[in-house]
Structure formats: C-alpha cells, structure tokens
N, C-alpha and C positions, 0 to 999 in steps of 0.2 A: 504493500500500500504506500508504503513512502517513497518508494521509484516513483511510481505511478503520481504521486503530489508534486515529485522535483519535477518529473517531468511536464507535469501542466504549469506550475510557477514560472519554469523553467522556458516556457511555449507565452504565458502572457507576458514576461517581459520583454523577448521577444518581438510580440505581438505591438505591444507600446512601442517600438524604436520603429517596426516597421509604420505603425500610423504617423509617425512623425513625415516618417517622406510619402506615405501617401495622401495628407495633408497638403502638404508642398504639391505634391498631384493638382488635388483638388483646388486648392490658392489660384494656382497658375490657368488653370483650365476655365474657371467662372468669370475669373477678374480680363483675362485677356483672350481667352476660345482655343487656348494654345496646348495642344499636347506636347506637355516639357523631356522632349525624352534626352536631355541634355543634363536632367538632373544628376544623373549618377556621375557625372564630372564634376556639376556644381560639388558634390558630396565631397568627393576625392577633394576637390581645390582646397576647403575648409579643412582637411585635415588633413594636409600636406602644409598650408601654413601655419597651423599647430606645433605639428612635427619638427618643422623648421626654426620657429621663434623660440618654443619653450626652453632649448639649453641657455637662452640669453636672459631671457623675459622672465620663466617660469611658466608653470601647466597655464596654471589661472589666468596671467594677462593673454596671454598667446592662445588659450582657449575664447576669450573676448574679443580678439584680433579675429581671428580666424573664422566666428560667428558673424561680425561684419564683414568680413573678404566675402565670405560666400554671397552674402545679403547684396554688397555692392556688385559683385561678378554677373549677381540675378540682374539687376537694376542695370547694368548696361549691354546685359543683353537683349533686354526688351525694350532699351531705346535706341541702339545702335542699329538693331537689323528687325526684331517683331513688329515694332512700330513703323519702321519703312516700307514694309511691305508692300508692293503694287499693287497687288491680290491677295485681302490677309484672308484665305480660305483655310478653313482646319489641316486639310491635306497641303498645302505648300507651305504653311508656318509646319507641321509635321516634321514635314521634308528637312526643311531648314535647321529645325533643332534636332537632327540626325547630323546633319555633317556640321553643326556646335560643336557635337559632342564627338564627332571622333575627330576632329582640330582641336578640342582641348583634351582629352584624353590622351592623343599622340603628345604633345607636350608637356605635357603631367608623365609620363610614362618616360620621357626622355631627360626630364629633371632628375626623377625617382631612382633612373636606371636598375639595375639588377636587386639595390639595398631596400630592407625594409625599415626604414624610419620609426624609434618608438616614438610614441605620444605624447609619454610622461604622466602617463596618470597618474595621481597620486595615490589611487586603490590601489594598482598595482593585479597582483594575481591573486590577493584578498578574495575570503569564503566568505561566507556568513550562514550559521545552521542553527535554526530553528527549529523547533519539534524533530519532525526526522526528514525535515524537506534541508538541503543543503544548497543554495544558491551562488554565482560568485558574485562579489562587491559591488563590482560594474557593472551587473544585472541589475537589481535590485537601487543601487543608486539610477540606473538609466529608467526604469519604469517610476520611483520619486520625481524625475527629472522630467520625464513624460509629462505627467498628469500633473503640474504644476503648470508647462507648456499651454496643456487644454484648459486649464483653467484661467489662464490669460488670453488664449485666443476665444474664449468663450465672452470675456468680458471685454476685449477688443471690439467682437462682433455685433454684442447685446446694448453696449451701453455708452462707447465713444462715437463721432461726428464721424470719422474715418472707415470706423469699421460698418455702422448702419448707410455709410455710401459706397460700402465695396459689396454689402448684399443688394441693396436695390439696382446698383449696374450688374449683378448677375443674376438677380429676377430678371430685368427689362432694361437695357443697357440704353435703347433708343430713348426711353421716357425719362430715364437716370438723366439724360444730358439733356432733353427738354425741361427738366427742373432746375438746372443749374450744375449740376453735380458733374468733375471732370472726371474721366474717363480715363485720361492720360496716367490721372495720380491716382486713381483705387487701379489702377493695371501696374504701375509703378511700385507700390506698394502691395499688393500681391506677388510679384515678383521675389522683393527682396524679403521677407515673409517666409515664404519657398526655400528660398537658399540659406538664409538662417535657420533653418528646420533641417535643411539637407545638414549643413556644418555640426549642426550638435547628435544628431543621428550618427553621422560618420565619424564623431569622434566617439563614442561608447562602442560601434561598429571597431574601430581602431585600436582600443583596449582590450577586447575581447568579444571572439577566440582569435582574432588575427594578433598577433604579437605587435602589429604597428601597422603603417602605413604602407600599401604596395595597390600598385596601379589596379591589381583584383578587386579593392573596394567599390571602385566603381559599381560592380555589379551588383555592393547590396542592394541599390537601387532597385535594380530590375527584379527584387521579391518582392518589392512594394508594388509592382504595377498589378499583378493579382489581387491584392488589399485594395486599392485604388478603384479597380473595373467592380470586382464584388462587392463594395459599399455602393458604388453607384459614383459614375463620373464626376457628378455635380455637391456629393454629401459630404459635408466636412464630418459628421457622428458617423457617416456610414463609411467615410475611410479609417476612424479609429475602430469600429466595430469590425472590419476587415480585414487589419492588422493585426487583430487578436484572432478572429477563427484560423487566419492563416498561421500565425508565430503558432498558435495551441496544434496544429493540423500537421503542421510538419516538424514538431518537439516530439509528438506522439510518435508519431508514421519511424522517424529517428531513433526515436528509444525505443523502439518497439521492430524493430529492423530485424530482427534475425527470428522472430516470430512470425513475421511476414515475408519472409525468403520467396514463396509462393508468385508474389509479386515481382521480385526481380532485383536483384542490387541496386540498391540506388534508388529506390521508390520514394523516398523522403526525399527528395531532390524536385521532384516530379509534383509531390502533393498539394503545391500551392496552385499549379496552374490545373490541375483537376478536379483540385474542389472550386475554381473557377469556370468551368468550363458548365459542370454539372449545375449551378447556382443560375448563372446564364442561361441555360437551357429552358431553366421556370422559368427565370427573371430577366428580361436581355436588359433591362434597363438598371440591375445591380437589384442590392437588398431597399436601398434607400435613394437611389438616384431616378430623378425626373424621366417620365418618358417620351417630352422633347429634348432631352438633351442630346445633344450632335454627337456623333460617331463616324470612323475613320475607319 
C-alpha cells in the first residue's frame, strides 16, 4: 500500500509541474490564438540561465533572473514575429513557433554542448518521508511551489484590471477592443506569463530526476501538450486538472511496469498521449475546453 501512495504522491507532483506548462499552453493560446510549440525552449532558456548565473549570483537571485529571461524571451517573441504576422492564422503562427523553436533549441544545444549544467538547488537530492509515502525534496517543494503559482494566477485573473482584460479578449477578443481594452498588452502579457511558468517548471524539471541542465529538457514540455489538449485548449482549471490525470497516469503505468510487461516496454512513456487520445474520442473539445475553440 505505501508503493502504491508514493506512487500516486509521487504522479501529483508531477502532475502540478506538468500544469505549470500547460498553463503557459493555455496563456498563450486564448490571449494571442497561438499554438506555442516553442515552449519547450522557452523552458530550457530559463534554466540554462539559472544554470549559468547561480555559481556567481547564487540559486535564489539567478532562479529570479532566469524567471524573467524566460518571461522576456516570451515577450519578444510575440512582438518581434506573432505580432507581425501577414496572416496571423493558427496554422502559420503554428508553423512559425516550430522553426522558434528548433532556432532556439539548436543554440541552446550548442551553448550546452555535451555538459550537463547543475542548477544548484539548494534541496539538492533531499527525501522527505512521511507515513510510508517517501517523496524527494524537489517534488514536494515543486507541487508547494505549484499551487501557490495557481493561486496567484487565480487572483490575477479574478480580481486585477489586467487579468479581467486578458479573459474578456479570450471570451471575445473583437468586442474586448471595441471596449477599449488593448489586445496588444493582454497578448503581451500572456506571453511573458507563459515563459515564466515554463522557467520555474524547468527548473524543478532540472533538479530532479535530471541531474541539471541538458538540451533533453526541452522535451518536458512536450508531456505537457497531453495535459494541455485533455483539459481542453482554452481551460486554464482544465490544464491543471490534466496535469494531474496525466503526472498520476504515467507515475502508475511507471511503477507499475513490470506488472504490465503485457503491454510492452516502455508503456509509461506512451500513457500520456493514450489517455489523450481515448479522452478525445468522448470529448474532442478536452475535459473543460470550449467547443469553438480553434484546432490545428
């Protein structure tokens, strides 16, 4: 019984890191139409200039640096070239944030070269065991770390000027700007939102199980796109609620691997984008997401 507990604990924290970036999914998607599939560099950027400042600076300042590097990297991608667009259609902004991201991943990748950068967490490779569930440090701090996140983006959303203008331009973006409400800045500010959520996912991502920094981070990203599509393109609750069926989905599927041999090696690898698939099948429009929102 207490595998079985680490393993689900084990699956929601998880679960929390992954809604961080499908959050930033979701940000990105409502505030400006944009499928960011360039996130998973934003990710890497932020903790790559973690990696890099902290033997000067320390974790702390260079974990705050690098929360903004990401935040600003968001912010002048979506003024430099999403905003220029000739044709800002879902599929050519798509396109677009495809070759972002493998132009910033090859240069991230050629900074990086071969080494893997630590972080410097100050957890370190810190446990922490409770009843008979045993977590490690930077689990357990990163899902604290989550749900502090949501509860500021909750109160962003509910009860500042900014945030009640970055929901009405993603209910009705044309009536948003017949009211006065800029477009440019709730798209601007979804952006850097985004990337800040990517930076501090990728540095818990970076702490553990990765021993540091190496151009593969990149790809936590793309477990989040499963979280992302199954909460529903447009639901910021329903990409945290996707985050967790997926972390819990394939924590299980993982610990539970050689019970399930049956299956095939490597099944846990696999379980996010099938319990995607089969979700979609009821629900094409996600658990929580709108059934006009636009698809690619």
């Amino acid at each position: 019984m207490s595998y079985f507990l680490t393993q689900l604990a084990n699956g929601l924290s998880i679960g929390l890191i992954l809604g961080l970036i499908a959050v930033g999914f979701v940000i990105v998607f409502t505030s400006t139409g944009v499928l960011n599939f360039a996130h998973g560099s934003v990710l890497l950027a932020g903790a790559y200039i973690v990696a890099v400042l902290q033997p000067h600076t320390g974790f702390w300042v260079a974990a705050v640096i690098g929360i903004l590097g990401s935040a600003a990297l968001g912010v002048l991608v979506n003024t430099v070239l999403v905003r220029n667009l000739a044709e800002p259609t879902p599929a050519t902004a798509a396109i677009l944030m495809l070759g972002v991201d493998i132009l910033l991943l090859t240069e991230l990748t050629r900074q990086i070269g071969n080494d893997i950068l630590p972080i410097g967490a100050p957890w370190g490779a810190d446990t922490v065991r409770w009843g008979g569930v045993t977590l490690p440090a930077s689990r357990l701090i990163a899902a604290g770390v989550a749900l502090v996140v949501f509860a500021l983006l909750w109160f962003l959303f509910a009860r500042t000027r900014i945030g009640v203008a970055m929901r009405a331009a993603a209910a009705d973006g044309d009536t948003a700007s017949l009211m006065g409400i800029r477009l440019s800045r709730t798209g601007t500010t979804g952006w850097a939102l985004a990337g800040a959520l990517a930076a501090i996912a990728g540095i818990f991502f970076a702490s553990f199980p990765a021993p540091g920094v190496a151009p593969s981070l990149a790809l936590s990203a793309l477990a989040a796109i499963p979280a992302w599509v199954l909460g529903g393109f447009d639901s910021v609750p329903g990409a945290i609620v996707g985050g967790l069926i997926i972390g819990v989905a394939s924590s299980l599927a993982i610990g539970y691997e050689a019970q399930l041999h049956f299956l095939g090696q490597g099944f846990g690898e696999v379980v996010p984008y099938a319990v995607m698939i089969l979700v979609l099948l009821v629900r094409p429009s996600g658990l929580f997401g709108r059934k006009e929102a636009v698809r690619v």
